[in-house]
C-alpha positions in Angstrom: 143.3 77.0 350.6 146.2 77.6 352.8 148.6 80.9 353.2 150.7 81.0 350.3 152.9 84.1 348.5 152.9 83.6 344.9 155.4 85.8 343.1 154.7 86.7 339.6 156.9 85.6 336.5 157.5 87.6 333.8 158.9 85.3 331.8 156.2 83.5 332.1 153.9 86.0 329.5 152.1 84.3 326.9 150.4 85.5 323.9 146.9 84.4 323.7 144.7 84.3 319.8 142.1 87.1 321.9 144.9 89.8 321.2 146.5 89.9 324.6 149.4 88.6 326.3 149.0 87.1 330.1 150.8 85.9 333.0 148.7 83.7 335.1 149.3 85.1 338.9 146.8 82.8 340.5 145.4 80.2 339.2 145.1 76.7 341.1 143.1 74.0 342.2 143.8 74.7 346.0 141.9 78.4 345.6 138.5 77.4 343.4 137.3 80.8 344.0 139.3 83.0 342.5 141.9 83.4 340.0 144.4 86.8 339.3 146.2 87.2 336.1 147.8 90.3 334.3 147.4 91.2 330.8 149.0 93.1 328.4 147.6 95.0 325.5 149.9 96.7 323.1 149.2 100.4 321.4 146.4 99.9 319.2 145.2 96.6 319.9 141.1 95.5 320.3 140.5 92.1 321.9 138.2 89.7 320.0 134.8 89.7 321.5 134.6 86.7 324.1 132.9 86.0 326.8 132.7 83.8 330.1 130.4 80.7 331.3 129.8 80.3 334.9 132.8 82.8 335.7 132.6 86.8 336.6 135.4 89.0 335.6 136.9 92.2 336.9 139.3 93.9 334.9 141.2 96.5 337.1 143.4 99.2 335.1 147.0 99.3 336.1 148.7 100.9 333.4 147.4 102.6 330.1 144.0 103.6 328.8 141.7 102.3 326.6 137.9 101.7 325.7 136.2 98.5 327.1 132.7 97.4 325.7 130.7 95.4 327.9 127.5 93.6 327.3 124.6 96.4 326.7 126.6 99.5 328.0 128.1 101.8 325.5 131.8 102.1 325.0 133.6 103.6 327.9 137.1 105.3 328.6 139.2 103.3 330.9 142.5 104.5 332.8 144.2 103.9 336.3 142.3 102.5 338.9 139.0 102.1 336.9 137.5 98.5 337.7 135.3 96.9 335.3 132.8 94.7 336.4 131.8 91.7 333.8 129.2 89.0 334.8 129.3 85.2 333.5 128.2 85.2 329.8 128.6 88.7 329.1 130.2 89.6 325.9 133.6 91.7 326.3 136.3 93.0 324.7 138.9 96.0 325.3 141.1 98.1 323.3 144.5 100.2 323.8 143.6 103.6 322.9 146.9 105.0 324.4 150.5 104.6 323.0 151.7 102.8 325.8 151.0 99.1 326.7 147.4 98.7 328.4 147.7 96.8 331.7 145.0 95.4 334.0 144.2 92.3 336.6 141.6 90.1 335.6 140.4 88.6 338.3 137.8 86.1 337.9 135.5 84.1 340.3 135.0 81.1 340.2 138.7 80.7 338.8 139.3 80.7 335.4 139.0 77.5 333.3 139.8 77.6 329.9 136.5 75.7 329.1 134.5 78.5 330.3 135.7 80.7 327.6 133.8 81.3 324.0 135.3 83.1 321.4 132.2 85.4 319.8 134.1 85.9 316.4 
């Protein structure tokens, strides 16, 4: 890894079949460690259940509110500046309970790799 500023594109938002939309912030084979990106979840929006092999996620609440269920805890409230802790192979999935869009990092370690994920439904 070497000193870098990455800016982030918003033009570069995609729509993923989970129910969210992302812009990948960090995500590169010079930093294996970790990986940033933002998603977006609009007004009334649950994403499908998934979960990760190999990688732990943190979800960290920048904009909205919602309800995130996580492997055996119950459903929770989420808002601004909540963190949400998510270890490899741990079912997940989050929904905007609010009428604005739901924002939040997730921030995974290792880095993301798309063969990691598993759709649960």
């Amino acid at each position: 890894m070497k000193e870098t500023i990455k800016k982030m594109n918003l033009e570069s938002e995609h729509y993923i079949s989970e129910g969210c939309h992302i812009i990948e912030m960090s995500n590169s084979s010079d930093d294996l460690e970790v990986s940033v990106a933002r998603a977006r979840v609009e007004p009334g929006v649950i994403t499908k259940w998934h979960r990760l092999k190999g990688i732990s996620e943190r979800y960290v609440i920048l904009e909205g509110k919602g309800r995130v269920e996580v492997g055996e805890l119950a459903p929770q409230q989420v808002a601004v500046g909540d963190v949400v802790i998510i270890p490899p192979m741990c079912p997940q999935r989050i929904c905007n309970e609010g009428e604005a869009d739901l924002v939040f990092l997730a921030i995974c370690s290792p880095r993301f790799d798309p063969h990691a994920y598993e759709a649960l439904e």
